[in-house]
C-alpha positions in Angstrom: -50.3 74.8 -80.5 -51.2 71.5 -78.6 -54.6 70.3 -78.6 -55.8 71.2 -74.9 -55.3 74.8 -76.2 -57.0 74.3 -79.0 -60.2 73.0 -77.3 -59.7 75.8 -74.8 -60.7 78.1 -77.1 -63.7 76.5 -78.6 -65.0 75.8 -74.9 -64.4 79.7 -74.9 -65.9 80.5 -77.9 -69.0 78.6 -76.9 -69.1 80.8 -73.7 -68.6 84.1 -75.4 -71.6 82.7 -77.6 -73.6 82.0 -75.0 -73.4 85.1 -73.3 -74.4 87.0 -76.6 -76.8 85.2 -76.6 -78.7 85.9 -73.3 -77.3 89.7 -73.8 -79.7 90.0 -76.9 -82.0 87.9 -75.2 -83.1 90.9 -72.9 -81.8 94.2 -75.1 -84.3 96.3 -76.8 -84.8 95.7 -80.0 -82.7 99.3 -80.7 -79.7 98.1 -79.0 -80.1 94.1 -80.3 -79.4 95.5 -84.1 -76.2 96.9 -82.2 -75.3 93.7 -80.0 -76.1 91.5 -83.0 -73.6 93.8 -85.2 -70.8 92.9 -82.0 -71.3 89.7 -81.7 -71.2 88.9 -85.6 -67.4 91.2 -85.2 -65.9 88.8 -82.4 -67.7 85.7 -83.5 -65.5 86.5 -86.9 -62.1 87.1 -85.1 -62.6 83.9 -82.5 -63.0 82.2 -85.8 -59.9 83.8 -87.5 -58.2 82.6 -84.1 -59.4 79.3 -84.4 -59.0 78.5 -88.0 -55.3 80.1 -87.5 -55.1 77.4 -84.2 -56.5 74.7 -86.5 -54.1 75.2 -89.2 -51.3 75.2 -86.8 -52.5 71.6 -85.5 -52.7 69.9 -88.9 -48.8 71.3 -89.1 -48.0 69.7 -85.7 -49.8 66.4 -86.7 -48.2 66.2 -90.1 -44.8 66.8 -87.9 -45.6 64.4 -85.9 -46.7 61.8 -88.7 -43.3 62.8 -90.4 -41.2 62.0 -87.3 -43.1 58.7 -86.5 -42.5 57.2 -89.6 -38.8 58.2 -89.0 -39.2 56.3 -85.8 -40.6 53.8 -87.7 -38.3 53.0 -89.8 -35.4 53.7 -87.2 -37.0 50.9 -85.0 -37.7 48.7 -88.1 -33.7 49.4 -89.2 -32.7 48.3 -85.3 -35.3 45.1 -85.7 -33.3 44.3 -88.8 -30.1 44.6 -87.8 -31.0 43.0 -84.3 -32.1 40.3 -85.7 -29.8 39.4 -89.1 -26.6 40.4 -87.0 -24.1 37.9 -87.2 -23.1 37.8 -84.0 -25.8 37.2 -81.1 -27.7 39.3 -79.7 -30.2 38.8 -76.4 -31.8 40.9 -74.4 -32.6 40.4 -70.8 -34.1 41.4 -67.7 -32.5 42.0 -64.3 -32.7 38.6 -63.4 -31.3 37.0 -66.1 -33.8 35.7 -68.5 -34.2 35.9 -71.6 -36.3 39.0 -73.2 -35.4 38.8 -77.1 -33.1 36.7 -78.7 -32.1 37.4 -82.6 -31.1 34.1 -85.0 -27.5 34.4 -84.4 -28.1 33.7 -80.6 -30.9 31.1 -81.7 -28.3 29.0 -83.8 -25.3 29.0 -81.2 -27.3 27.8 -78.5 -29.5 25.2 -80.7 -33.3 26.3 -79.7 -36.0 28.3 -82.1 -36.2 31.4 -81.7 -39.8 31.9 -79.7 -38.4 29.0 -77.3 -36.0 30.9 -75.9 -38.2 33.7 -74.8 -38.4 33.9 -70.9 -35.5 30.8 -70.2 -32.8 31.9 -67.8 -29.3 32.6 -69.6 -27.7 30.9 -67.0 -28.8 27.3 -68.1 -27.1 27.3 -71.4 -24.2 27.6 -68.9 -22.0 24.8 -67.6 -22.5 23.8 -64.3 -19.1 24.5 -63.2 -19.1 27.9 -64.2 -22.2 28.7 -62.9 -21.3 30.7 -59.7 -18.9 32.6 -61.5 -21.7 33.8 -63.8 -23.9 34.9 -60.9 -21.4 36.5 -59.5 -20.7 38.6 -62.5 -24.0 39.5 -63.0 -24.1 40.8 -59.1 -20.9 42.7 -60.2 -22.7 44.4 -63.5 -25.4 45.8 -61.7 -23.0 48.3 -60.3 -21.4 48.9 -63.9 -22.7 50.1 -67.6 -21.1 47.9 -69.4 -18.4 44.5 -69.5 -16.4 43.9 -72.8 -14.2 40.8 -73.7 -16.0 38.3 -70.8 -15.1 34.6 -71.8 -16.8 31.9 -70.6 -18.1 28.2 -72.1 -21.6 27.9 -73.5 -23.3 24.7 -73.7 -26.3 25.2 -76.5 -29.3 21.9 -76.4 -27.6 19.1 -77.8 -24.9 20.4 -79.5 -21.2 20.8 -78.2 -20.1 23.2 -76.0 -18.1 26.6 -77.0 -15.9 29.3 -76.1 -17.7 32.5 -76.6 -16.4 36.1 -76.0 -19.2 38.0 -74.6 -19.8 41.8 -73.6 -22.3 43.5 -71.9 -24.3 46.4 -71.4 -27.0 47.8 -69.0 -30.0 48.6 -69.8 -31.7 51.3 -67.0 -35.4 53.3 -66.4 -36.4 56.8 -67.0 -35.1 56.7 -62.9 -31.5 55.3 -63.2 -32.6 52.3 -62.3 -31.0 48.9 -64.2 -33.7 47.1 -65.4 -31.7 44.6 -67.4 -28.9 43.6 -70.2 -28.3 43.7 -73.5 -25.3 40.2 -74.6 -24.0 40.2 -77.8 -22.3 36.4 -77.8 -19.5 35.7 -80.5 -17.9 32.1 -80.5 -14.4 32.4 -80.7 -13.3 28.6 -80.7 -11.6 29.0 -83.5 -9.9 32.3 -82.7 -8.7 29.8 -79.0 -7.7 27.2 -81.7 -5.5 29.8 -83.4 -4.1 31.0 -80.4 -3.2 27.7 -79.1 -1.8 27.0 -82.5 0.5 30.1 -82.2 1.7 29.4 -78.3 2.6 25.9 -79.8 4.5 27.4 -82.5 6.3 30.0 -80.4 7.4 27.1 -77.7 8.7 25.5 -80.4 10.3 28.5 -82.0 12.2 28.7 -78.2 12.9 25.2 -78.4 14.4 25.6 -81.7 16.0 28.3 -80.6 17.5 26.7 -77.9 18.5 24.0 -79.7 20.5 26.0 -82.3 22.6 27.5 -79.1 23.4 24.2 -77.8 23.9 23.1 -81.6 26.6 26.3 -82.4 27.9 26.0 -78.8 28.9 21.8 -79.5 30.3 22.5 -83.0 32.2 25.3 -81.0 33.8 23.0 -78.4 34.5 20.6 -80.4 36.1 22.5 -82.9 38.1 23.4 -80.6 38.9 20.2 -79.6 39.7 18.6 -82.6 41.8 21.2 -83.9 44.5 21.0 -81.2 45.6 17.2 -82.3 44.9 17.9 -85.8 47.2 20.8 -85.9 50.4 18.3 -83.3 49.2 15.8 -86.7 50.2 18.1 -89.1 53.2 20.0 -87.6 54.7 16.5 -86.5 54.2 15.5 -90.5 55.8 18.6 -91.5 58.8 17.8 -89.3 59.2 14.4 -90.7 59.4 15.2 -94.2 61.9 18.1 -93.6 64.5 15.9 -92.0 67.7 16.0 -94.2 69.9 13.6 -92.4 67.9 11.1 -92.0 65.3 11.2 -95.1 62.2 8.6 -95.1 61.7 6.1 -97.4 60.2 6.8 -100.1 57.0 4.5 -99.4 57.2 6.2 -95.6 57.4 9.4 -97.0 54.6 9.4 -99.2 52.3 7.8 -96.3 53.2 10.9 -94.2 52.8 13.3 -97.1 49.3 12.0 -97.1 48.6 12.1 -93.4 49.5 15.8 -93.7 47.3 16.7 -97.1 44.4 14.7 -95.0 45.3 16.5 -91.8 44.9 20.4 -93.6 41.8 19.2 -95.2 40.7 18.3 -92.1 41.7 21.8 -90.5 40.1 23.9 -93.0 36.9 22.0 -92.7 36.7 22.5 -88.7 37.5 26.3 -89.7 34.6 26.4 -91.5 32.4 24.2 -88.7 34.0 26.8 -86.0 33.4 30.0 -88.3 29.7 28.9 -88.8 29.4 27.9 -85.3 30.5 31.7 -84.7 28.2 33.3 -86.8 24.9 31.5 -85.9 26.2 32.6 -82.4 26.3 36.3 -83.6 29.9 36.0 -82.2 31.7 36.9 -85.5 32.8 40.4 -85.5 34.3 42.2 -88.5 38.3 44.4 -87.3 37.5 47.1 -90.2 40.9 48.8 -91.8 42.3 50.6 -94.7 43.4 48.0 -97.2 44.4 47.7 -101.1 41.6 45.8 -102.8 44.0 45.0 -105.6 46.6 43.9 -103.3 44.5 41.6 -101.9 43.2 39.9 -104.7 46.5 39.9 -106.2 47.5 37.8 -103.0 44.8 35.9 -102.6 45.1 34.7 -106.3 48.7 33.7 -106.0 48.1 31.7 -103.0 44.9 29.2 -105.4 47.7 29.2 -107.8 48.7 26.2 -107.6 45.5 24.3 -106.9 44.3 25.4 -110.8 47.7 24.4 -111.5 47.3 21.4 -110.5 43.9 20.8 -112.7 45.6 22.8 -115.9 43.4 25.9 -115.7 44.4 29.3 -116.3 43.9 31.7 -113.3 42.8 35.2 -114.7 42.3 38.6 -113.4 40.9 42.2 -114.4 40.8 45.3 -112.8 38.7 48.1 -113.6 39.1 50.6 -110.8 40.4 54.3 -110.3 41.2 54.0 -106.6 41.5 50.8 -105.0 41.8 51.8 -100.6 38.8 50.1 -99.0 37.4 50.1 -95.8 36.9 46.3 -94.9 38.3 43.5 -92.5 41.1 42.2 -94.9 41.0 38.4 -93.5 37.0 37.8 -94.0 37.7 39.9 -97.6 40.0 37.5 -98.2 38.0 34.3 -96.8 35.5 35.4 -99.0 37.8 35.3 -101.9 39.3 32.5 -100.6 36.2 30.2 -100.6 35.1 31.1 -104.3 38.0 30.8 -105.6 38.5 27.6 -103.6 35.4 26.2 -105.0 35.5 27.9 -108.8 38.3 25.7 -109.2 37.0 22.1 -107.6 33.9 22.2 -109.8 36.2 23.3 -113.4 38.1 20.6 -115.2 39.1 22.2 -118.3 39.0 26.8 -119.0 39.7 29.2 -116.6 38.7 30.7 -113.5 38.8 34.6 -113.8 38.5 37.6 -110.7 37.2 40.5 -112.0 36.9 44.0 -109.6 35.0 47.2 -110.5 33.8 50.4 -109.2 29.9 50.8 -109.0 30.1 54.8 -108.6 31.7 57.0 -106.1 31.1 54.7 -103.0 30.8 50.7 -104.0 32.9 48.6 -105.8 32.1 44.9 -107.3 34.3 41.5 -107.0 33.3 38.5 -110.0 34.3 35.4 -109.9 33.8 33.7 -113.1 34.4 29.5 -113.7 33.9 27.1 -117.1 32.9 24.1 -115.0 30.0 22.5 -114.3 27.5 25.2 -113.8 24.8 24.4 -111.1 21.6 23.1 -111.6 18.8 25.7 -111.7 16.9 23.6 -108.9 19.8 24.2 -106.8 20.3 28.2 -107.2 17.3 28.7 -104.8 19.4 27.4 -102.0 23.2 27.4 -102.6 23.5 29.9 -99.9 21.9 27.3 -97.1 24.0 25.9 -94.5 25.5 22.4 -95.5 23.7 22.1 -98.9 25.5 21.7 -101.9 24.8 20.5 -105.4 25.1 16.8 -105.2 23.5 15.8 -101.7 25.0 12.3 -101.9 27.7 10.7 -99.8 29.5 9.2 -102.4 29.5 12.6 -104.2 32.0 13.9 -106.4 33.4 16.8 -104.6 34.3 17.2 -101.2 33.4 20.0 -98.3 30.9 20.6 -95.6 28.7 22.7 -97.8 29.3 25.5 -95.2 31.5 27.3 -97.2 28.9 29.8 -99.7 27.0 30.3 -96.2 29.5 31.7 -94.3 30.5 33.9 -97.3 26.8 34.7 -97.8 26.7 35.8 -93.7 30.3 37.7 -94.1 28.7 39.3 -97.2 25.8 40.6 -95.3 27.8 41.2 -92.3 29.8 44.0 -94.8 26.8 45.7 -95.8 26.7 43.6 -99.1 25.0 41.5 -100.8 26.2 38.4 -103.2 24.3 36.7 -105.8 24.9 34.3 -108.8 24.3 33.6 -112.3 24.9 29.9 -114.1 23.8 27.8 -116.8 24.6 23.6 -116.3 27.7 23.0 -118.1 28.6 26.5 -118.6 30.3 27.6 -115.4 29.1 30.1 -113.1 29.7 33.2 -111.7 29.7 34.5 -107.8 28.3 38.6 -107.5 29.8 40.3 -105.2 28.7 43.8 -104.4 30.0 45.7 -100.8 30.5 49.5 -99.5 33.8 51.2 -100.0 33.6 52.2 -96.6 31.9 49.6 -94.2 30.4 50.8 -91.0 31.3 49.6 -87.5 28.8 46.5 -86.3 
């Protein structure tokens, strides 16, 4: 019960009172004992009524206490948060000036708090941008809220910013917008960032680029070089096969020379044009049945005489039940090729062994195992780079492009492998070699 009903019935009671009153005023004294005895009867229920009515009011106001300290504290929450949020936060009217303003939006534009109170939003706005800003706030009007608005703020004596802004309305009990609420964020650093990443991501194309026009030059010229290179050493071949009329010893050794220098050369623009090739992602794998075993047989007889040549035994051990792989039998045997190749340039005295294994039903392992000069545990990190290799130096020891382990470490992947390596300085090394009995078409 509200409290116009409530004094409703005390006006009424006063009424019915009053009329009892003039009623006994002019009874007999006979029927006054009886009107006195009627009046006392609904006097008592009017005052049942009201107390009821009264007690029903104290429930409604301690409601109503209840829920405006809930309001209380829900308005005292919202002040809080209004005004410690980290972001800013200001409120204003249809116009554009400023209603409320928490710290956050006193800080980025440089003026106290009660200072900015009733100043148009518009003048911590650059000049320049200043009819774009009017114009948005003519478009608002006809929309509830704006998200993700960018534009520069210039705060008193302080540098201008970037700030991301959004927008809502604020409207009357009639629909009609009565204003704004801006929550301002600076994002200059998130525009640094992003300026930061579009650099990075030219220069990733650029670098890109640059690779292409990098593999397609090593390609060309490749190509060019090996076409005199290979007249050099067939026309050296031909000389030192003549019979009738044999070259002088002196001559022949010059030529003999010319054609060691001319297959060196060859087999380093292979490895120039097979890198060139895979950067490219031109290097394709032409998968076939093939003998493991046979291969590695082969290949090993063919390095023969390079550890020969340097006195080192040239072992190998098989430990597997069924040696028919699915591979590309020329990269296998580049792959071989190339460790082999460089097991023996960095061993003066031992052995170089190849070892093959199974690794269960569907992989099988290839080792191979040096006594040379180990590598350096500095260098392990990046053996498998393009054109690194353990002694960086021009006058270094041992020849190559240092292109070798990373085309094996591309045909490798390329397989469905993966290759890895173990050594100690002076104690040698040894090349990991794990791929799929069965490698899948690329």
């Amino acid at each position: 019960m509200d409290a116009r009903l409530f004094n409703q019935k005390i006006e009424t009671t006063y009424k019915q009172a009053a009329q009892l009153y003039k009623r006994t005023k002019v009874a007999s004294p006979e029927q006054r004992a009886e009107l006195l005895e009627q009046s006392l009867e609904e006097l008592r229920i009017t005052l049942e009524e009201l107390h009821v009515a009264e007690e029903e009011i104290l429930a409604q106001n301690q409601e109503l206490a209840i829920a405006q300290n809930q309001i209380e504290i829900e308005r005292q929450r919202y002040l809080d948060l209004f005004e410690f949020a980290p972001d800013g936060y200001i409120v204003t009217d249809a116009t554009g000036k400023i209603r409320e303003a928490n710290r956050a939006a006193a800080k980025l534009l440089n003026v106290p708090q009660q200072f900015l109170v009733g100043k148009p939003l518009i003048s911590y706005v650059p000049y320049d941008q200043r009819q774009v800003f009017r114009t948005q706030l003519q478009k608002m009007s006809q929309m509830q809220q704006m998200q993700e608005w960018e534009l520069t703020i210039c705060p008193r004596h302080a540098v201008a910013f970037d700030a991301a802004v959004t927008v809502s309305s604020m409207y009357n009990a009639s629909g009609i917008p009565m204003g704004w609420r801006w929550l301002i964020r600076d994002i200059t650093a998130r525009k640094q960032a992003e300026a930061t990443i579009r650099t990075i991501q030219l220069q990733n194309l650029q670098l890109q680029e640059a690779a292409k026009l990098r593999a397609h030059f090593l390609a060309i010229m490749s190509h060019e070089l090996r076409s005199p290179l290979n007249a050099i050493v067939g026309f050296s071949q031909l000389l030192l096969r003549q019979t009738q009329s044999a070259l002088p010893h002196n001559q022949e050794n010059m030529v003999s020379r010319i054609l060691s220098s001319g297959r060196h050369l060859l087999v380093l623009i292979e490895d120039i044009l097979d890198f060139s090739k895979v950067e490219a992602g031109k290097l394709t794998l032409k998968l076939e049945p093939l003998n493991v075993v046979d291969l590695v047989i082969a290949t090993t007889e063919e390095m023969h005489c390079l550890a020969e040549q340097k006195h080192l035994e040239l072992q190998r051990s098989f430990a597997i039940q069924s040696s028919i792989i699915t591979n590309d039998s020329v990269r296998l045997r580049q792959i071989l090729l190339n460790l082999l190749s460089n097991a023996i340039k960095f061993t003066e005295v031992g052995k170089v062994e190849v070892r093959v294994w199974e690794l269960g039903s569907d992989r099988i392992a290839i080792a191979v195992e040096d006594t040379g000069i180990g590598i350096d545990p500095e260098d392990l990190q990046s053996i498998f780079q393009p054109f690194r290799q353990g002694n960086q130096t021009l006058t270094r020891q041992h020849g190559g492009t240092g292109l070798g382990l990373a085309i094996t470490d591309s045909l490798v992947k390329m397989m469905r492998g993966k290759i890895s390596v173990e050594s100690k300085l002076g104690e040698g090394a040894t090349f990991y070699v794990e791929l799929p009995r069965q490698v899948g078409q690329q």
